[in-house]
N, C-alpha and C positions, 0 to 999 in steps of 0.2 A: 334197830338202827343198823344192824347186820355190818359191825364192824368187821376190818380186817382180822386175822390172828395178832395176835403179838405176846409176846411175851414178857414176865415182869420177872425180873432177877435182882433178889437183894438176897440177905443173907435166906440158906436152905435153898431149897427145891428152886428148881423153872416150875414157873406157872408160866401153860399158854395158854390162854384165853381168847375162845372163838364167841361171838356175840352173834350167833344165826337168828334172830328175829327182831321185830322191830319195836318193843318196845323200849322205851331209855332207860336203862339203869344207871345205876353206880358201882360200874364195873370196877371202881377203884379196892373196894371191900374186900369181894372177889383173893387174891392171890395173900390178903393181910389175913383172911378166916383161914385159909389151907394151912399159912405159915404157922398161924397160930394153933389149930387143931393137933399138928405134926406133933408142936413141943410139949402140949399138956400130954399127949398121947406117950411122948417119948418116941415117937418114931421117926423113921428116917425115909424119905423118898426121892430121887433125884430128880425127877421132874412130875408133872402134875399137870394132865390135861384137862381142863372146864368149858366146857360148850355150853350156853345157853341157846333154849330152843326153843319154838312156839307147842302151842297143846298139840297139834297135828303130828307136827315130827316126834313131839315126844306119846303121843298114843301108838306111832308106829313101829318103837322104841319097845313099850313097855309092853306093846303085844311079842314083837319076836323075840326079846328075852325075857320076860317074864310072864310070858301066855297069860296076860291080863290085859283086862278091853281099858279103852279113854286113856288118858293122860296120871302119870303120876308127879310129884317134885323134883323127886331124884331117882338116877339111878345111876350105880356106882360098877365101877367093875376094876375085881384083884387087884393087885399090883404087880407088876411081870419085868423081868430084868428084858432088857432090850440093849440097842445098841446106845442107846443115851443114861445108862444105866437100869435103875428100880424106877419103875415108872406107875403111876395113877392114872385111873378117867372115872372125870366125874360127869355126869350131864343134866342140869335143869333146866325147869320148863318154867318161863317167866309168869306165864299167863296163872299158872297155878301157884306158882312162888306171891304174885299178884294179892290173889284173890285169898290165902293163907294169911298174909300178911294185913288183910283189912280186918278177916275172921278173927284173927286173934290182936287187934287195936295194937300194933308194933310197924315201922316201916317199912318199906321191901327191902330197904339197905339190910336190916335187921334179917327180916327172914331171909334171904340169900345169903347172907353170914350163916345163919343156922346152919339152913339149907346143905352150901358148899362145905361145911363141917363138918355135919353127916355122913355125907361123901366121901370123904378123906378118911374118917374113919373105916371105914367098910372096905376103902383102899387096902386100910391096912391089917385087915382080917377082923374088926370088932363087928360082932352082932346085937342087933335087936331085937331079938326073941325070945330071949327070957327075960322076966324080972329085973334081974342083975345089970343083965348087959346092953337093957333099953334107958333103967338108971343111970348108968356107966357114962353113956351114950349121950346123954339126955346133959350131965351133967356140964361133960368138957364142950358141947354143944354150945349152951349157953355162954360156958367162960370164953368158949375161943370168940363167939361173934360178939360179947362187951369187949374183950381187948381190940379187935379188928377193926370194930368201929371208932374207937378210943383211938386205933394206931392213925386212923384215917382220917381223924377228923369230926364223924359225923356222930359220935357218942353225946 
């Protein structure tokens, strides 16, 4: 639908949310999965940039930062104090957000909760590479996008 930017402020973080391709979402989820990720996590970020983006932009994505071919769901980068304070960016790929979300019998709303959950995490220094830290991951993942959807309605 390649919405404007805009941004969602309630309590925590600015989310901005940029909707660069066209399929429709529920971009409402979006900024209630961050807020929520943040508090299980206990972390703190002042703003939070989430771009959705077609398989293309994001295969061009995951090749120059992660020198990997095709498309991934997400990809997340640091959190870096700037002029707007501690700041996120998170960036998915609808189409694959899509196509996860049939694979595993659960909504897009649902998987883009995950999704941008994930994201936020990794914002904020948590990994998936071990055991521990993909359970860790795995766990406040779930809990953020049942409440997110709960907050929004679509639970």
């Amino acid at each position: 639908m390649n919405t404007p930017s805009r941004t969602q402020e309630q309590e925590g973080p600015k989310v901005e949310l940029r909707n660069l391709q066209d399929l429709p979402l529920p971009e409402e989820v979006l900024p209630a999965a961050v807020r929520q990720a943040l508090a299980l996590a206990e972390g703190s970020l002042d703003c939070v940039s989430v771009a959705v983006v077609d398989a293309e932009r994001m295969a061009r994505l995951n090749r120059a930062y992660l020198g990997r071919e095709g498309p991934t769901d997400v990809i997340a980068f640091p959190a870096e104090d700037s002029e707007q304070g501690r700041c996120g960016e998170v960036i998915l790929c609808a189409a694959v957000a899509a196509a996860q979300a049939e694979e595993g019998g659960h909504s897009l709303a649902r998987e883009l909760a995950i999704l941008v959950a994930h994201g936020t995490l990794h914002t904020l220094g948590y990994r998936d590479d071990t055991p521990a830290g993909r359970e860790q991951m795995r766990t406040w993942e779930e809990m953020a996008a049942d409440r997110a959807l709960s907050e929004v309605g679509l639970a």
